[in-house]
N, C-alpha and C positions, 0 to 999 in steps of 0.2 A: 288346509284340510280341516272340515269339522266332523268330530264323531261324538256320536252317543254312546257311554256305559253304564251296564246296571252298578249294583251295589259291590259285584263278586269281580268287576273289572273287565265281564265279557263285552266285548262290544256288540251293542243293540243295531245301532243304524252310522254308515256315513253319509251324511247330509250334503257334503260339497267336498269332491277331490277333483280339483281343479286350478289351475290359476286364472288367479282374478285383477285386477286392476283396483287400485288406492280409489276406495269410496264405499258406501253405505249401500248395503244390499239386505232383504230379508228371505228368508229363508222360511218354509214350511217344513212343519214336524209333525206326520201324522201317525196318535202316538195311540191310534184305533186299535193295535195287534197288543199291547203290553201294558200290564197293571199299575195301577197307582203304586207311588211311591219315589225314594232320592236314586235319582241317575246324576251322573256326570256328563258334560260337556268338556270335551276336547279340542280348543284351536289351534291350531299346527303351522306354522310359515318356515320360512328356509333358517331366518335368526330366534325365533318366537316361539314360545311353546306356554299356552297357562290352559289350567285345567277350574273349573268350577261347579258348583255343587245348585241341583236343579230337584225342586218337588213337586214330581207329577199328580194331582187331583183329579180324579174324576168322577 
């Protein structure tokens, strides 16, 4: 699972809920509906979990 949060921790977008197969994939973020600024990224797997910090510009 990946998801997008704002600042306040609501979630914006889930990008991929899904399982996936071991390998390199991209993903599109169309980020046309919501303001500049720091959101979070959330990765999610069944043992795995890291969250990291993303600045939107526009």
């Amino acid at each position: 699972m990946l998801t997008v949060f704002d600042m306040n921790g609501r979630e914006v977008e889930t990008l991929v809920n899904d399982f996936q197969n071991a390998g390199y994939y991209n993903i599109s973020f169309n980020s046309k509906n919501i303001s500049s600024g720091v959101y979070f990224y959330k990765l999610t797997t069944n043992d795995f979990s890291d969250t990291k910090r993303m600045i939107l510009i526009k």
